[in-house]
N, C-alpha and C positions, 0 to 999 in steps of 0.2 A: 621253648622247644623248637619253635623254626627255624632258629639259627643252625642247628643242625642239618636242615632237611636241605635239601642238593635243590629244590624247586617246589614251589608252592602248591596245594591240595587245593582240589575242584571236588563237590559232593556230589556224586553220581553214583547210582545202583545200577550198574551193570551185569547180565549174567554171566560164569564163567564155571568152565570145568578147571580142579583141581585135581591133575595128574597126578598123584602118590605113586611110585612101583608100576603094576600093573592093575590098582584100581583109580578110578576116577569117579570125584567127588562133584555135583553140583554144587553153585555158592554166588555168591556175590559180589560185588565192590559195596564199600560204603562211601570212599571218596579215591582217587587218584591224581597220581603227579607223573612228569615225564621217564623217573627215577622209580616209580613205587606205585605202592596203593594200601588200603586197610582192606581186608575181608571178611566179611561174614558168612555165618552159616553153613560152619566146617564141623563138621561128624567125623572127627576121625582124631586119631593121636598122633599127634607132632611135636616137633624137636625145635628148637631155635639154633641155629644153626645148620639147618636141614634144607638142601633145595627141592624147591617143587616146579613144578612145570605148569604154568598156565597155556587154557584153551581159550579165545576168545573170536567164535567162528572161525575161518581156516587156518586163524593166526596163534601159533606156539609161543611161548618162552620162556626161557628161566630163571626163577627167583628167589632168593636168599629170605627164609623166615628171621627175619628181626626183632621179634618179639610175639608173644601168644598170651592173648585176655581170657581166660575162662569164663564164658558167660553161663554158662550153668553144667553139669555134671555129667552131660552127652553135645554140649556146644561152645565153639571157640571164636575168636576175630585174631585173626592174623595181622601185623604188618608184616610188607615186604618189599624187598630193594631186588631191582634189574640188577643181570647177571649182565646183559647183552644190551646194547644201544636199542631204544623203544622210539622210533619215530612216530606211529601207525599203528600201535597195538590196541588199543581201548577203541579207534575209530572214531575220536570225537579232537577236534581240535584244541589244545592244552595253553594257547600261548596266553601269557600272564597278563590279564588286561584285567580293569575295570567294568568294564563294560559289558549288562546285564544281558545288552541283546544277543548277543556273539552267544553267550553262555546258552540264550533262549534258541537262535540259530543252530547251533550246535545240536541241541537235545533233540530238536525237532529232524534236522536230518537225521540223527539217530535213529526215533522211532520210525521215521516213514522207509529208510534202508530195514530197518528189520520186518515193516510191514510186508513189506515183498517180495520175504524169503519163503 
């Protein structure tokens, strides 16, 4: 299946609001790419082929439901593909390396930029 995917997944649990209409849904990442991401922890009914609007602090955008896992009878994991070029959106650097530390790098500025919000 990765030969389909535009760029390779990083597993990170990020928070994020999922904008439906005019309700907005708390959730999460389970991993992301510069193209996409998987989400969990979605209460709500969705479509596949349905855009939704992610929130990831003051940062917007939109995204194409790709596919929807039922994980149990009030909860779902989405995929989803950029509508719009994402340089910046998740906050964490994406570029495709090996390398453990960058991955450790990365997380850690993560937490400490959210500590100080």
């Amino acid at each position: 299946m990765l030969e389909r995917r535009k760029s390779a997944r990083t597993k990170m649990v990020l928070p994020v609001k999922v904008l439906i209409g005019d309700a907005s849904h708390l959730a999460h990442t389970v991993d992301i790419s510069h193209s996409g991401a998987r989400i969990g922890g979605i209460r709500a009914q969705l479509q596949t082929g349905a855009i939704v609007e992610l929130q990831r602090g003051p940062r917007k955008a939109r995204f194409l439901i790709r596919w929807i896992q039922e994980l149990s009878p009030t909860e779902v994991r989405i995929g989803i593909e950029s509508q719009e070029p994402q340089d910046k959106f998740w906050g964490v650097d994406l570029t495709n390396e090996s390398d453990s530390t960058k991955k450790t790098d990365a997380l850690m500025t993560l937490l400490s930029s959210a500590s100080g919000q």
